[in-house]
N, C-alpha and C positions, 0 to 999 in steps of 0.2 A: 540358767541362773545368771545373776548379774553382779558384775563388780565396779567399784566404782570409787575416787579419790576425795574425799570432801576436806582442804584443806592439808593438815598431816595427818592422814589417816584414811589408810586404805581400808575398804569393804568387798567383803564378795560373798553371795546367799550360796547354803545349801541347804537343798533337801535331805533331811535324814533317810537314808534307807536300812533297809529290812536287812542290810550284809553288814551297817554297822553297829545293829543291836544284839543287844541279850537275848534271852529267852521271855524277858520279861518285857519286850520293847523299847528298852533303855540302849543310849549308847553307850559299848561298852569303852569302858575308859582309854585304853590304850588309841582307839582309834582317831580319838582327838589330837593325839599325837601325828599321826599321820596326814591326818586336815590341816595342823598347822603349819607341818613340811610342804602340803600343795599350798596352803595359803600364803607360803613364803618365794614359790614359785611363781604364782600369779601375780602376788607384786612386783617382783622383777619385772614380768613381761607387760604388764599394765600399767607399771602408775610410775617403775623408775624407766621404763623403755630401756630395758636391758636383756636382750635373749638369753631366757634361764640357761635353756640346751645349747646354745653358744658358748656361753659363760663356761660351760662343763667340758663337753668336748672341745672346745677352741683353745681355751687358755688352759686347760687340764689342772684347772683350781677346783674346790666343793668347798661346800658351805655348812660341814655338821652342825649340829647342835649337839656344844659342850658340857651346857647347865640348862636345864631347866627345873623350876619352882613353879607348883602350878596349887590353884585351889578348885576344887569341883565345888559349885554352889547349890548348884541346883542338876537336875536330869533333864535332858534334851528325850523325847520320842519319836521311836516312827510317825513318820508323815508329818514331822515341825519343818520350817524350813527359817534354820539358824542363819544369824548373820555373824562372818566372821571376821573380826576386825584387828588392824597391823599399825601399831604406829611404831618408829623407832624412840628410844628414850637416851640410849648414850651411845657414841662410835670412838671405839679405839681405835691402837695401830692394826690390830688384824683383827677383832674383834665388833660385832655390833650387838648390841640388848634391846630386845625387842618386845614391846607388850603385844601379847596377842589374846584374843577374847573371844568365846561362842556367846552369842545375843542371841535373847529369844524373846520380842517385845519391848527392847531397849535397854533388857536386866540380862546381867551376866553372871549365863551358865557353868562356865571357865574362866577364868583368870588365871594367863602365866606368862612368865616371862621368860623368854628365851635367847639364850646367847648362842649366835651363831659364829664359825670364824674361818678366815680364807685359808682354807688350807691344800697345799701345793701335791699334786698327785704324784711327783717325782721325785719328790722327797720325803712325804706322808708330816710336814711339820705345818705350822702356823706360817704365813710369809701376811706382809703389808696389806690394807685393802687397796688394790692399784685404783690410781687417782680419778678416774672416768668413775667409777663406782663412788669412791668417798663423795666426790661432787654430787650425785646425783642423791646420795644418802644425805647431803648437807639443806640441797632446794628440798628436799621430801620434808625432813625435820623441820623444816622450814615455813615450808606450807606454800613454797613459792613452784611447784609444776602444773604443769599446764594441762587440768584434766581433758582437755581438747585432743591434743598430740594424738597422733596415732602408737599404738603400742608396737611393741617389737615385733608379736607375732601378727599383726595386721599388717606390718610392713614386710615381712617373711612370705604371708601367704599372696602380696601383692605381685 
């Protein structure tokens, strides 16, 4: 599958499979939630060039998700291959709000919004977004990265 930055607004396809559906071929809801945890991983490593797994074990920060509000529009099935899409919409002191979307044909399956926020492994609290991140979250919002760069993990497996 492929991912890719157009502007501010990262993409990345998946194939629905057969482990994320119902009985009835639908995916079951909760697993969107989980797509949008990797799709917020993938961004990291692709489009802000930030090693997610770094990021986690290096600096012993996480990135839960505190709120989410979501709408299911429509059902995604086996054998679609959704496109999932990440833009940011606001960044606080420790906090970022993030649209994210399942596309199937350009119309969206999902719409939610999710706040995620840097929180300190050694403290279990909220701490600041540290400034290499907030920058990189400002040219993203911005629309000003360089879908060219190499990503963190292309530079990892180098």
């Amino acid at each position: 599958m492929t991912s890719k930055t157009l502007k501010n607004i990262f993409y990345s396809d998946m194939l629905v499979r057969f482990s994320h559906c119902d009985p009835a071929g639908i995916i079951f809801y909760p697993h969107y939630f989980v797509m949008f945890n990797g799709l917020v991983e993938d961004w990291f490593n692709h489009s802000l060039n930030i090693n997610y797994a770094e990021f986690i074990t290096n600096r012993h920060l996480g990135l839960p998700m505190v709120n989410i509000q979501c709408d299911f529009v429509a059902p995604s099935m086996i054998g679609e291959i959704i496109t999932l899409s990440l833009e940011v919409e606001r960044i606080g002191n420790s906090s970022i709000q993030l649209l994210a979307q399942a596309l199937f044909a350009e119309r969206a399956r999902v719409s939610a919004r999710l706040t995620i926020c840097v929180n300190s492994f050694s403290t279990g609290r909220a701490v600041p977004i540290p400034n290499d991140l907030r920058h990189r979250l400002e040219e993203f919002k911005e629309g000003r990265l360089d879908p060219e760069a190499p990503s963190a993990i292309d530079a990892a497996i180098c």
